[in-house]
C-alpha positions in Angstrom: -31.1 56.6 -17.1 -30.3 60.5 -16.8 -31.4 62.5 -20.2 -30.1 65.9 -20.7 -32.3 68.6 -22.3 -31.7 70.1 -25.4 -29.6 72.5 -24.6 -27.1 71.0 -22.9 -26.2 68.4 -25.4 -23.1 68.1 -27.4 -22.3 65.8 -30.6 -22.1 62.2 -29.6 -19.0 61.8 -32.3 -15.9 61.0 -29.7 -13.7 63.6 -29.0 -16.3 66.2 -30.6 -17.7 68.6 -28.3 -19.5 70.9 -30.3 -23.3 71.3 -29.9 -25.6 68.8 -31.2 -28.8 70.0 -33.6 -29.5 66.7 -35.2 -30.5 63.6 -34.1 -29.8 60.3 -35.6 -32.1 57.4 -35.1 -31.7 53.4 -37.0 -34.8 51.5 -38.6 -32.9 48.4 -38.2 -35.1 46.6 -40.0 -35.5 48.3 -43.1 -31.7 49.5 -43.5 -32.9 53.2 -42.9 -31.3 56.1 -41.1 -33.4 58.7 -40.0 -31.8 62.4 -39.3 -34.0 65.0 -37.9 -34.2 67.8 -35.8 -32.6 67.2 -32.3 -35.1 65.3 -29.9 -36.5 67.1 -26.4 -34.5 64.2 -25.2 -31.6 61.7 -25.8 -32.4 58.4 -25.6 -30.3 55.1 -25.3 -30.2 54.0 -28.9 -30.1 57.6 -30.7 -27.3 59.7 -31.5 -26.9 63.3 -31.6 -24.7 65.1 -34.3 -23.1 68.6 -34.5 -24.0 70.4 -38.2 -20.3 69.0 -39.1 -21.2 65.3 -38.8 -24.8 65.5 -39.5 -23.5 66.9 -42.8 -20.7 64.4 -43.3 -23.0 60.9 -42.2 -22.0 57.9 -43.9 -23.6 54.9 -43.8 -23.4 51.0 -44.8 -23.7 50.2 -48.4 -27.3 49.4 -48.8 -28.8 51.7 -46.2 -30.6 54.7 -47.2 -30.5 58.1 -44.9 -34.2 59.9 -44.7 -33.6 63.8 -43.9 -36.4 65.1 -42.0 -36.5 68.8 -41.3 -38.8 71.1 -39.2 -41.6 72.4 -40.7 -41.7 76.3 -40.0 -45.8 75.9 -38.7 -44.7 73.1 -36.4 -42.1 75.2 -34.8 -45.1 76.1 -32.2 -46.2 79.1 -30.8 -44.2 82.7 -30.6 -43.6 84.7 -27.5 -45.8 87.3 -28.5 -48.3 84.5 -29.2 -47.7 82.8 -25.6 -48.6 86.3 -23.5 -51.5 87.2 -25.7 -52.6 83.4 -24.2 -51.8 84.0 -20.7 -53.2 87.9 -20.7 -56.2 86.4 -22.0 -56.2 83.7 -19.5 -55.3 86.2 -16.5 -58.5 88.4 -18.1 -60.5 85.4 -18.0 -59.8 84.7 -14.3 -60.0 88.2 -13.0 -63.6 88.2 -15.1 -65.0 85.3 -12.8 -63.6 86.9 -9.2 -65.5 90.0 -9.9 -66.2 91.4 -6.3 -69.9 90.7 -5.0 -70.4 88.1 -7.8 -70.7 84.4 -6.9 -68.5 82.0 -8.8 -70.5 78.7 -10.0 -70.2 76.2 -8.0 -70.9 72.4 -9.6 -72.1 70.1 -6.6 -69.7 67.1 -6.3 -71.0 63.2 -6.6 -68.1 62.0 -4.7 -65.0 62.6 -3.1 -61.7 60.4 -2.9 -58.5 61.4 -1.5 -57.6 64.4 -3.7 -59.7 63.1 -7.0 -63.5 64.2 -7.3 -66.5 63.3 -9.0 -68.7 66.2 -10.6 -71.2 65.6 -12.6 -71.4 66.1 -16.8 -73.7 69.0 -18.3 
């Protein structure tokens, strides 16, 4: 099965083709609809929904709808916070190649196709 990436998806409503932002998922079991921020990716039994008819879901009598949204710390990192990592990274590396210094080497136990063996501290 192909998934598309965020982006790239539009409402699964027919005929809608605005873009999605929500995705709908069942609980079968317990009579539940879950709505929550659009997935990384679709998947078979999930549907996602434009603001329009994520606003305007109905469902069965009897079935209750649980409204999950994003929590602004678990919207991950900033830009500003993903360069500081990679400068610091890049400083890191450049710190260990120093010119005339020789880099640790840890002796290997084994060796097996392109998967090695080095032993714990």
């Amino acid at each position: 099965m192909r998934t598309q990436h965020r982006s790239s998806r539009i409402c699964s409503r027919a005929s809608c083709k605005a873009p999605a932002i929500k995705t709908l998922t069942y609980i079968y079991a317990e009579s539940t609809a879950v709505l929550g921020p659009l997935a990384m990716y679709a998947e078979p039994h999930s549907y996602d929904l434009c603001p329009a008819h994520s606003e305007k879901l109905t469902l069965p009598n009897g079935w209750t709808v649980t409204r999950l949204e994003p929590e602004a710390e678990l919207a991950g990192p900033s830009e500003d916070d993903l360069m500081a990592i990679a400068n610091a990274v890049r400083e890191a590396a450049q710190a260990q190649h120093v010119e005339g210094v020789p880099t640790p080497v840890q002796p290997e136990l084994g060796r097996r196709g392109h998967l090695r063996a080095i032993p714990s501290n």
